[in-house]
MARFILO-797087 format. One record per residue (C-alpha): residue number from 0; residue in three letters; x, z, y. Coordinates in pm, 1 decimal, padded with zeros to 6 digits. Layout:
% MARFILO-797087
- k,r,c1,c3,c2
- NUM,ALA,X,Z,Y
...
END
This chain:
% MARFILO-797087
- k,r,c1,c3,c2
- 0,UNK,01653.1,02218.0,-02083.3
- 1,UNK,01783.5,01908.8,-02230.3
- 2,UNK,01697.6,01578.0,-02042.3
- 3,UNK,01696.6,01216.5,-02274.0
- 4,UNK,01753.2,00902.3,-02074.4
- 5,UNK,01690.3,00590.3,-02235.8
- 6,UNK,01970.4,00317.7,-02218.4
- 7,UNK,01970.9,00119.9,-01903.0
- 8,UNK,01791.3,-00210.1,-01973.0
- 9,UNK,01535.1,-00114.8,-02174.5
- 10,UNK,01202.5,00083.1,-02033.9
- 11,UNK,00986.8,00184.8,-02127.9
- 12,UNK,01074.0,00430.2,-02430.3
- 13,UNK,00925.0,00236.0,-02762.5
- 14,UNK,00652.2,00438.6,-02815.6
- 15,UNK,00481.7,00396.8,-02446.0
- 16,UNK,00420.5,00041.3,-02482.8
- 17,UNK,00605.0,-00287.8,-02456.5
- 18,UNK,00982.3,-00270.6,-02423.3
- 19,UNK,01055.2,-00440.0,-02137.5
- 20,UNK,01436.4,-00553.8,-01972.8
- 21,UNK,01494.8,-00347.1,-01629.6
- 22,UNK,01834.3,-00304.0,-01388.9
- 23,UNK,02036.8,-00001.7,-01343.9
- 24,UNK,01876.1,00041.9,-01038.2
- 25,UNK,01521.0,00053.2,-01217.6
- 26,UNK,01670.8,00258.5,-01439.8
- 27,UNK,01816.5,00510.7,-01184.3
- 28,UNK,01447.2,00567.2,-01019.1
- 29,UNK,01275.5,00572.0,-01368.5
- 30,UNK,01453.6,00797.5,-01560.5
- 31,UNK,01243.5,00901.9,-01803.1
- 32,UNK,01265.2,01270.5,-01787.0
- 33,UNK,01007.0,01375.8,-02136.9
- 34,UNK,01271.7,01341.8,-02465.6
- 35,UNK,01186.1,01082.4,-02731.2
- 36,UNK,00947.7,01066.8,-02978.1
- 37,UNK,01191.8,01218.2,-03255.7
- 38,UNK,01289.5,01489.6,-03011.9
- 39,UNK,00888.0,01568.0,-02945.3
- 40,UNK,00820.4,01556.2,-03335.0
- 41,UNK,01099.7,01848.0,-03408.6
- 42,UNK,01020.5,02084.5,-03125.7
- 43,UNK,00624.6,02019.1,-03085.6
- 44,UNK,00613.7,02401.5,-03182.5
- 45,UNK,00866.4,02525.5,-02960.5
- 46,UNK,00804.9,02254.3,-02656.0
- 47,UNK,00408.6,02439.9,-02690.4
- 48,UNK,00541.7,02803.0,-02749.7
- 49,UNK,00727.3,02745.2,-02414.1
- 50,UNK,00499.6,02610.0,-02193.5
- 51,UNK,00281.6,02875.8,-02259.1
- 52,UNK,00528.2,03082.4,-02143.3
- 53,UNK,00596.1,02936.6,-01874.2
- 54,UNK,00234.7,02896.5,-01764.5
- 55,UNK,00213.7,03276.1,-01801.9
- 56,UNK,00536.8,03324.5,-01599.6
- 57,UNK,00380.7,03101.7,-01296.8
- 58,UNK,00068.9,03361.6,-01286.0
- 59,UNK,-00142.1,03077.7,-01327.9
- 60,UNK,-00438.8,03033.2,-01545.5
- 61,UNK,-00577.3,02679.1,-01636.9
- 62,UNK,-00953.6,02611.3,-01703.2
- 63,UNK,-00986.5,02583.5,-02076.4
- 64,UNK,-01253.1,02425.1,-02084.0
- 65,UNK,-01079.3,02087.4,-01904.2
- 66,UNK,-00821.6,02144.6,-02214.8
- 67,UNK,-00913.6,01814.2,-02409.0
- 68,UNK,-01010.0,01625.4,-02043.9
- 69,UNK,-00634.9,01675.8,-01972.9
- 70,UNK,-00529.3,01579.5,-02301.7
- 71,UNK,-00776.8,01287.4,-02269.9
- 72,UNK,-00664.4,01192.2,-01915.2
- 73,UNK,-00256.3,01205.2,-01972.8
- 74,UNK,-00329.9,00964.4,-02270.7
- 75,UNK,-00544.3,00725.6,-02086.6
- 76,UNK,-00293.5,00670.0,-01767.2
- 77,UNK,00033.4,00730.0,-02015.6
- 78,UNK,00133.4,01071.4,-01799.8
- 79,UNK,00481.3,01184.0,-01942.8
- 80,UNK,00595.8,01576.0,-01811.3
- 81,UNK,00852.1,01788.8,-01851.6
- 82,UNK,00692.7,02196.8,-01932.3
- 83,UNK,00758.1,02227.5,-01622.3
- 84,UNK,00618.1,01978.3,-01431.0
- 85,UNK,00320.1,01968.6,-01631.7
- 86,UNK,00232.9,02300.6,-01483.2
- 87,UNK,00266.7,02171.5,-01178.4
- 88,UNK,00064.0,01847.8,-01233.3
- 89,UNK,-00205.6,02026.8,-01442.2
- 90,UNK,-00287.5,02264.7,-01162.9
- 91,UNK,-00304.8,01972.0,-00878.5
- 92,UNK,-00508.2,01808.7,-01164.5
- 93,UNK,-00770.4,02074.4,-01173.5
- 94,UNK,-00785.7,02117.2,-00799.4
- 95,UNK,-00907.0,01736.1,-00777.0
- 96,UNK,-01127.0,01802.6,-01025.3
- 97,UNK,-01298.1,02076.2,-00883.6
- 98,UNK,-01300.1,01889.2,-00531.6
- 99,UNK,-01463.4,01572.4,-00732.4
- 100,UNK,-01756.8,01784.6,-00898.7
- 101,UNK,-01800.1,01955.4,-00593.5
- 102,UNK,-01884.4,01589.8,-00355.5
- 103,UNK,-02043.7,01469.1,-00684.5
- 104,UNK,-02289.3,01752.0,-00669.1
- 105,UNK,-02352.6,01671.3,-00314.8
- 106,UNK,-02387.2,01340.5,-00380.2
- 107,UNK,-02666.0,01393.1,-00640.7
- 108,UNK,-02837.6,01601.1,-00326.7
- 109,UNK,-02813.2,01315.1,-00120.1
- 110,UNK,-02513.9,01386.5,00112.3
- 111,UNK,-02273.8,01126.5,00042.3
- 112,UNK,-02331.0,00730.6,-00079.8
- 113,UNK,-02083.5,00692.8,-00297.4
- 114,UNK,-01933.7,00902.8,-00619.2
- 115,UNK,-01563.4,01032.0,-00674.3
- 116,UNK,-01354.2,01044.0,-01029.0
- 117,UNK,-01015.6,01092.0,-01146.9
- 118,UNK,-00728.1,00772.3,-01167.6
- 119,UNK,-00415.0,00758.2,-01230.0
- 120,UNK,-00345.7,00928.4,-00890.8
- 121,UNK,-00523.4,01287.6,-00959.9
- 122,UNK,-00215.9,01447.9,-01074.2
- 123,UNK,-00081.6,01400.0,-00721.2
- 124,UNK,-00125.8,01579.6,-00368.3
- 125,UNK,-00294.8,01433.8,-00066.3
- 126,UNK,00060.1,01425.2,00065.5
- 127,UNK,00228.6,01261.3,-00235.0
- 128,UNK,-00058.5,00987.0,-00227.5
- 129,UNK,00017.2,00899.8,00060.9
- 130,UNK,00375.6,00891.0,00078.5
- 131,UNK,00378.1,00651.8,-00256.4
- 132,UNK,00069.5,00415.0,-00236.6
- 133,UNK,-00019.9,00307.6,00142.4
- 134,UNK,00222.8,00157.0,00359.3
- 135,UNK,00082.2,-00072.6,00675.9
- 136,UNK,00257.8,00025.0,00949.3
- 137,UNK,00094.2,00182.1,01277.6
- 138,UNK,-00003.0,-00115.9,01499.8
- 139,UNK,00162.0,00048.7,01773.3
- 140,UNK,00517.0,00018.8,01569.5
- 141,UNK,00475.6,-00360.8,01502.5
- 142,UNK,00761.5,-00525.1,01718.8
- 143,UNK,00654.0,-00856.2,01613.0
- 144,UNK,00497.1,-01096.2,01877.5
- 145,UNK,00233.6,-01331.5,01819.4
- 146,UNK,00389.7,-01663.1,01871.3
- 147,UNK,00302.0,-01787.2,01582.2
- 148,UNK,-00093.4,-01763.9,01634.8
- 149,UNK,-00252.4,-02140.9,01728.4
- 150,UNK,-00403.6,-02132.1,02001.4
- 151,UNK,-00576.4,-02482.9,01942.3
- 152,UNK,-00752.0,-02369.2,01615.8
- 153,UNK,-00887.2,-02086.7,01722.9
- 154,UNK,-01155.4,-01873.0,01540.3
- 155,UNK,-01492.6,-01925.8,01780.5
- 156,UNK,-01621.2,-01564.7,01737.8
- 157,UNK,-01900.0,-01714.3,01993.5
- 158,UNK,-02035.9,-01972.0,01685.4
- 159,UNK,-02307.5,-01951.0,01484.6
- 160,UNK,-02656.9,-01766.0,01564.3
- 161,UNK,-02623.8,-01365.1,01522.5
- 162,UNK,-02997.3,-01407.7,01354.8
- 163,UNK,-02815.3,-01529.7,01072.5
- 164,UNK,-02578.4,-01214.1,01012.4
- 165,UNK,-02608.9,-00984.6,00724.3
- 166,UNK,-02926.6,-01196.3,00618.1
- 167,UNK,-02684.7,-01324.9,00329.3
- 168,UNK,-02453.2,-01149.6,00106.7
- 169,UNK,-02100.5,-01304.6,00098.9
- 170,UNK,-01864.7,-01292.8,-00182.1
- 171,UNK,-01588.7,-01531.2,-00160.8
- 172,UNK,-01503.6,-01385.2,-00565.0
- 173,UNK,-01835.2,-01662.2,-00643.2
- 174,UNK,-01606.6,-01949.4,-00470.4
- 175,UNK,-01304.5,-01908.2,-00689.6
- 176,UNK,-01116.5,-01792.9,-00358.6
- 177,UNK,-00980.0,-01449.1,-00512.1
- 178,UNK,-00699.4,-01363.2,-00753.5
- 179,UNK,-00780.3,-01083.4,-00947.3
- 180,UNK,-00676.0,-00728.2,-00893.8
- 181,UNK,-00337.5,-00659.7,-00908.9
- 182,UNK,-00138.8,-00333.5,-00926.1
- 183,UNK,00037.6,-00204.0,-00638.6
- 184,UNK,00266.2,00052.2,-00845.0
- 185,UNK,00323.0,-00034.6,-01229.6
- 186,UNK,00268.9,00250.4,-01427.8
- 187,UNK,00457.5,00139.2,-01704.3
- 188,UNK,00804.0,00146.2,-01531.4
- 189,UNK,00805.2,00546.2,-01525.2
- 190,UNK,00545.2,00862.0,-01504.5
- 191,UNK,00432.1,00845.3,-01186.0
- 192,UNK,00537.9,00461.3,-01064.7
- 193,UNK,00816.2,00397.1,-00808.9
- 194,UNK,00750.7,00473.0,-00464.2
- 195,UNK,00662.9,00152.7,-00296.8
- 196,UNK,00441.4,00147.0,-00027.8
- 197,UNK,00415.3,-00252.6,-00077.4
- 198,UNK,00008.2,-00248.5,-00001.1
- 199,UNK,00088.7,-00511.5,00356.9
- 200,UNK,00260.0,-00734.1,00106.0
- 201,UNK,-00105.8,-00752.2,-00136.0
- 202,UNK,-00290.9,-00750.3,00169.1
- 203,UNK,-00099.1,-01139.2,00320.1
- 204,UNK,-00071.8,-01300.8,-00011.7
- 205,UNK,-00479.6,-01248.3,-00070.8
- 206,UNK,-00550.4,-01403.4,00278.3
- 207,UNK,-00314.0,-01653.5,00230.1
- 208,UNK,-00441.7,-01731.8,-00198.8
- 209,UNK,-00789.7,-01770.1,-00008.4
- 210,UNK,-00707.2,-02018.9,00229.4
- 211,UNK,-00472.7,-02230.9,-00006.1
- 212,UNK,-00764.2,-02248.1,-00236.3
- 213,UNK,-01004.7,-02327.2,00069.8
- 214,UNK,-00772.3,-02662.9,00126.6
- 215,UNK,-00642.7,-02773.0,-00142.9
- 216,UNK,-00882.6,-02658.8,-00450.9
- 217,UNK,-00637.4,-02472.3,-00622.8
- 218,UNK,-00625.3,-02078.6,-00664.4
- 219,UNK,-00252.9,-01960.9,-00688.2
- 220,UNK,-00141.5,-01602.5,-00755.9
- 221,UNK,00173.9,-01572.4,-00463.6
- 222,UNK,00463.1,-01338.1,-00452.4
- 223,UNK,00435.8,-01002.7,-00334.1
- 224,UNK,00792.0,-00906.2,-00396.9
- 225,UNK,00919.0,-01241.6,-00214.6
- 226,UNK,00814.0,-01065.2,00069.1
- 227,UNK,00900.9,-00691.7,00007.8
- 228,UNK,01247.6,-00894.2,-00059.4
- 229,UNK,01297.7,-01060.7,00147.1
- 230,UNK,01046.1,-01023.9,00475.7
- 231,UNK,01327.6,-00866.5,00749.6
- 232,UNK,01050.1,-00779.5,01012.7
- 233,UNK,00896.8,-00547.8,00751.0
- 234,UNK,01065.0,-00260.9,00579.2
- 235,UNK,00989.4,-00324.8,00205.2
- 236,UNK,00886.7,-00050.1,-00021.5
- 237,UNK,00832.0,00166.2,00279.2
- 238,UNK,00611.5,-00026.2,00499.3
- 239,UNK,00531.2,-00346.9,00658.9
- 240,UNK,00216.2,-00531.3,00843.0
- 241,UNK,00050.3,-00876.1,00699.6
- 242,UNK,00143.8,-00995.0,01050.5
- 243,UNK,00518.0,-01017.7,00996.8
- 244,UNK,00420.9,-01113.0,00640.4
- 245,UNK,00265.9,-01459.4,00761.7
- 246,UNK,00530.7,-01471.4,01062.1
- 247,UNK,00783.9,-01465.4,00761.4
- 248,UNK,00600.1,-01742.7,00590.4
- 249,UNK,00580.2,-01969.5,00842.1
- 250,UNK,00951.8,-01914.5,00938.1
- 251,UNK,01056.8,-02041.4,00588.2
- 252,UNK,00800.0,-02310.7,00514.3
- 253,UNK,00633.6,-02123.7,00201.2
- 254,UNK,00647.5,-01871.6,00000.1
- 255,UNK,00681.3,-01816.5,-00424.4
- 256,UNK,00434.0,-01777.9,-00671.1
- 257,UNK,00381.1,-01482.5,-00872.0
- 258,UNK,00506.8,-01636.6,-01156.3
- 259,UNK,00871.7,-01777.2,-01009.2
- 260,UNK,00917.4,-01432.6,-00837.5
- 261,UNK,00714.1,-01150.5,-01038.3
- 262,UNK,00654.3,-00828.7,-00910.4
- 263,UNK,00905.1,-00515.8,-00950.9
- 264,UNK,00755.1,-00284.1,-00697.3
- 265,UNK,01146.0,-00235.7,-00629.7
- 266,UNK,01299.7,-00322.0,-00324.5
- 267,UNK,01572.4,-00599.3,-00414.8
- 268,UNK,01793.6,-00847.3,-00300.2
- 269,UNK,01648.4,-01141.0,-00174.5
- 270,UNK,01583.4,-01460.5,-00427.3
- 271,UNK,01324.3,-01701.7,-00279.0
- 272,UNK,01427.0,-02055.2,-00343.3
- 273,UNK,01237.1,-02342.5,-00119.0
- 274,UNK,01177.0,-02513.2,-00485.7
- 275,UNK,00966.6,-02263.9,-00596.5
- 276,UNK,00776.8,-02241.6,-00305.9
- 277,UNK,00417.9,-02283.0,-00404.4
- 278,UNK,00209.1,-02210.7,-00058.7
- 279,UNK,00266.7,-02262.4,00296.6
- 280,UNK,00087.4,-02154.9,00616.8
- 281,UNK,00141.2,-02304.2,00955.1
- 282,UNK,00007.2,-02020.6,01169.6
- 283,UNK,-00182.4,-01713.7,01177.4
- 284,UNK,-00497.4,-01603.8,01434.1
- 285,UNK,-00662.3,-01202.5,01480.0
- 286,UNK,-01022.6,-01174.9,01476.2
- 287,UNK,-01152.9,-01005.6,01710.4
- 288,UNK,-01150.3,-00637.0,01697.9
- 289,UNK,-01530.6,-00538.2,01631.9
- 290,UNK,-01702.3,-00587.6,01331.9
- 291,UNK,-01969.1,-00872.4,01436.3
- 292,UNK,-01673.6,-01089.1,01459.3
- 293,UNK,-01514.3,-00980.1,01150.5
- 294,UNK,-01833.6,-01041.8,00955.8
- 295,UNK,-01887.5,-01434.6,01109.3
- 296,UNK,-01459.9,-01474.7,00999.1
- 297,UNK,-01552.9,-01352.5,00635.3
- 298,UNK,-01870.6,-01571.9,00658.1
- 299,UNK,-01723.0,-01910.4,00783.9
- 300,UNK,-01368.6,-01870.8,00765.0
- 301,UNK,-01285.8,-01680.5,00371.1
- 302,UNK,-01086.7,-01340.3,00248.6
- 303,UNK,-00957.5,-01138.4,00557.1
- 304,UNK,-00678.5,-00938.9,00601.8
- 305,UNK,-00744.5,-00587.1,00750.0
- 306,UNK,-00532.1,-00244.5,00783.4
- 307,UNK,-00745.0,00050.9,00752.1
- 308,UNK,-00733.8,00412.8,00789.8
- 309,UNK,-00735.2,00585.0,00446.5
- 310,UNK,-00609.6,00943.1,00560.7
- 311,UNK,-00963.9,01079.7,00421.1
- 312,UNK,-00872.6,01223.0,00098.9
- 313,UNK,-01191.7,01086.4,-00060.9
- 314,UNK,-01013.2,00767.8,-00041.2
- 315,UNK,-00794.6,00846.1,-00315.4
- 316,UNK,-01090.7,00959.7,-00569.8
- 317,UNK,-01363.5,00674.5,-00470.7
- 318,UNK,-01490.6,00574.1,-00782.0
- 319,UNK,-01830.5,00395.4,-00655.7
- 320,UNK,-02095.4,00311.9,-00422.6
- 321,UNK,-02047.8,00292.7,-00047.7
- 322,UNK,-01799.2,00491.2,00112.3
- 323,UNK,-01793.4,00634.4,00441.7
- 324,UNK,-01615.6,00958.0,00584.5
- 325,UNK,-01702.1,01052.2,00883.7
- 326,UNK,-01360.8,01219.2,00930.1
- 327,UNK,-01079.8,00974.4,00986.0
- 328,UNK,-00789.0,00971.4,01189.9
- 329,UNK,-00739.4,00637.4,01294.0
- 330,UNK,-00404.7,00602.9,01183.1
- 331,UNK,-00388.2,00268.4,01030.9
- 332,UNK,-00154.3,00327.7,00743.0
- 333,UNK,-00328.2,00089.9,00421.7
- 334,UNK,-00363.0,-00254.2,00429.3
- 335,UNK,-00640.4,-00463.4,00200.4
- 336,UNK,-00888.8,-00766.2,00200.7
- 337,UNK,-01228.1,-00826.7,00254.7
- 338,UNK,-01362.9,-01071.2,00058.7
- 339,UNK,-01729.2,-01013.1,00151.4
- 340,UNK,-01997.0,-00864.4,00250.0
- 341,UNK,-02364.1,-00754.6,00127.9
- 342,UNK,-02587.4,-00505.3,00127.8
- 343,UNK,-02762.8,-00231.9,-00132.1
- 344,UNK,-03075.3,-00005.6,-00051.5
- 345,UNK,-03066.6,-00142.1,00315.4
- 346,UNK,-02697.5,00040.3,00322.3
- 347,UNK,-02436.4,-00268.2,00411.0
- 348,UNK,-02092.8,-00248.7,00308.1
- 349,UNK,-01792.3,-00447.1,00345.9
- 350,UNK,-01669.2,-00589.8,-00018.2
- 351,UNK,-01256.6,-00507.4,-00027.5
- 352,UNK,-01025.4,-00597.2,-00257.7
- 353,UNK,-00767.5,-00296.6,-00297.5
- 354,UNK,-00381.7,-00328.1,-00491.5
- 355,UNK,-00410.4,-00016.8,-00694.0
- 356,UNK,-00514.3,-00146.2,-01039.0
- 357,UNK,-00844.3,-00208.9,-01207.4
- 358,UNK,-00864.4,00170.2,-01272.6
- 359,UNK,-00970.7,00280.9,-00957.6
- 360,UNK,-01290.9,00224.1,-00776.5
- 361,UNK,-01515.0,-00023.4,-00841.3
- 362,UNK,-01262.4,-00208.9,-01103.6
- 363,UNK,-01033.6,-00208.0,-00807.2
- 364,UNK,-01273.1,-00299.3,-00550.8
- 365,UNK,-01386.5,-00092.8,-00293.0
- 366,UNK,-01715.5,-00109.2,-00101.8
- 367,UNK,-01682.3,00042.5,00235.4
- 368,UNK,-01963.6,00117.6,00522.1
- 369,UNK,-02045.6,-00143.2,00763.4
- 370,UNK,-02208.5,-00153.4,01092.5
- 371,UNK,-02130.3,00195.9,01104.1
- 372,UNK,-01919.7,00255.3,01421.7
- 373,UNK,-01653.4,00060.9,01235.4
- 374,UNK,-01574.4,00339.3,00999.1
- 375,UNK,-01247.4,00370.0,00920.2
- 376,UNK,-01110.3,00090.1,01161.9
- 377,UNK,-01176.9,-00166.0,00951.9
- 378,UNK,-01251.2,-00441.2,01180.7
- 379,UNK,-00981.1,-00350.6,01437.3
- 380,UNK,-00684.6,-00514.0,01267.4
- 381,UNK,-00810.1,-00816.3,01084.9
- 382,UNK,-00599.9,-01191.9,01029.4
- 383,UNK,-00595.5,-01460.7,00849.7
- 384,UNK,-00366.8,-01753.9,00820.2
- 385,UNK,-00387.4,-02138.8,00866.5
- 386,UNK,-00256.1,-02337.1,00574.1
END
């Protein structure tokens, strides 16, 4: 079967959106692998005739009646297939449908307190999730040291009076502390988004946007590829830890906007330029690993950095409410930030700010259990920086 690739330096194809300029390199990883629109026009007939056939040839059957949902879905997140991925993707498709009806059933019966749906991620495996979208390293593997943490301005977990805990909802969102969601892998580059496990890189920017605000009044979207460039303690697109993001900070007095270095979700060359530098930090403290202390740093101190464990594969389908599995694996492998905390139906949650788009979750927010054994690790690796 014929394959059309678009010239290099302009992606996507012209009738998936805005052209925009790309490298060779961006080219190479987003070959678009569906022909054009021309192509699809003269062999609409045949292109259907065979993947019927091949559909029958697999020995797989599809649910009809999820027909137009499919049709409906591919439009909605721009989903591109060859016939024969489109098997493929169709069938993981309907399995994470099935497993979505199937919680939300339970949910209705009172099981679960929170709700699954699709995103742009339920055409992919548990496996291929997360392989392309998470990306903190293990703890454990961080050969960083903590030099950089100020002793003299420490973080008094001790303050305050513990009567005054989750009294008061906290959402730092009110204070003009918070970017707004941003998106981890950019859709528009090819079908499923370059593989860039850049999540560590979201995660230090928000802590550090909150605390540049906190000082000096002004809310400015930073550079996540400044650091998946150029951060040598982290491994780009295929992992890193806030930690060595602020250590990398600190070591070159600032780091870019969003709008001198804009994101690629490609690993590059380096290009940070001190002039453009438009936020510096001085050091960096951890909270204290329970979630009491994690709740009084999100109370009196702004957004946190924290790495989490998202093995659960309900993590990938959250849609809303408060999650909690009580399966994970502690193996801290996402990182995000918590920019508050509240409660609903004498349920509290932790309010997190993920990097995977406004389609997913609660407009890319996340709610997620707290006070409940510290579900999914979320208080055990938590920092923030000192501007």
């Amino acid at each position: 079967m014929a394959v059309c690739v678009y010239n290099v330096g302009v992606y996507p194809p012209p009738f998936s959106g805005a052209v925009q300029r790309i490298t060779p390199r961006e080219a190479a990883i987003c070959e678009w692998r569906a022909c054009g629109l021309s192509s699809i026009k003269l062999s609409l007939f045949l292109g259907c005739a065979l993947l019927s056939i091949l559909v029958a040839a697999s020995g797989h059957t599809f649910d009809s009646r999820l027909d137009e949902d499919w049709k409906t879905w591919k439009s909605q997140h721009e989903k591109q297939y060859t016939e024969e991925e489109e098997i493929h993707r169709r069938k993981i498709w309907e399995d994470n449908v099935r497993y979505i009806e199937q919680h939300n059933l339970e949910y209705s019966m009172g099981k679960h307190t929170f709700t699954m749906g699709t995103n742009q991620f339920s055409d992919l495996t548990d496996k291929e999730f997360s392989e392309r979208m998470t990306g903190s390293l293990p703890f454990e593997a961080v050969k960083s040291t903590e030099e950089a943490i100020d002793e003299d301005i420490e973080f008094d977990e001790d303050k305050g009076n513990d009567d005054d805990l989750s009294n008061a909802p906290v959402d730092w969102r009110t204070k003009g502390a918070v970017t707004p969601v941003k998106d981890q892998p950019p859709f528009y580059f090819c079908n499923q988004g370059p593989d860039c496990g850049s999540c560590w890189a979201f995660s230090a920017t928000g802590a550090i946007e909150g605390q540049w605000k906190l000082k000096h009044g002004k809310l400015v979207s930073l550079s996540e590829q400044n650091l998946v460039d150029c951060d040598p303690q982290s491994h780009g697109c295929k992992s890193g830890n806030p930690i060595d993001a602020f250590q990398y900070v600190i070591k070159k007095k600032g780091t870019e906007s969003e709008q001198s270095y804009p994101y690629t979700a490609v690993e590059g060359n380096c290009r940070f330029q001190r002039r453009n530098v438009a936020a510096t930090i001085r050091s960096f403290r951890r909270v204290q690993a329970n979630e009491a202390a994690l709740e009084r740093a999100v109370r009196d101190i702004g957004p946190i950095s924290v790495s989490v464990d998202t093995k659960p594969i309900s993590f990938q389908r959250y849609k809303k409410g408060i999650y909690y599995d009580s399966a994970p694996k502690k193996t801290i492998i996402h990182a995000m930030l918590v920019v508050g905390y509240g409660a609903e139906k004498n349920t509290n949650y932790w309010l997190v700010k993920n990097s995977w788009g406004t389609n997913w979750g609660e407009n890319g927010y996340i709610r997620m259990s707290k006070d409940r054994g510290n579900n999914c690790e979320i208080a055990s690796h938590a920092f923030y920086p000192i501007v």
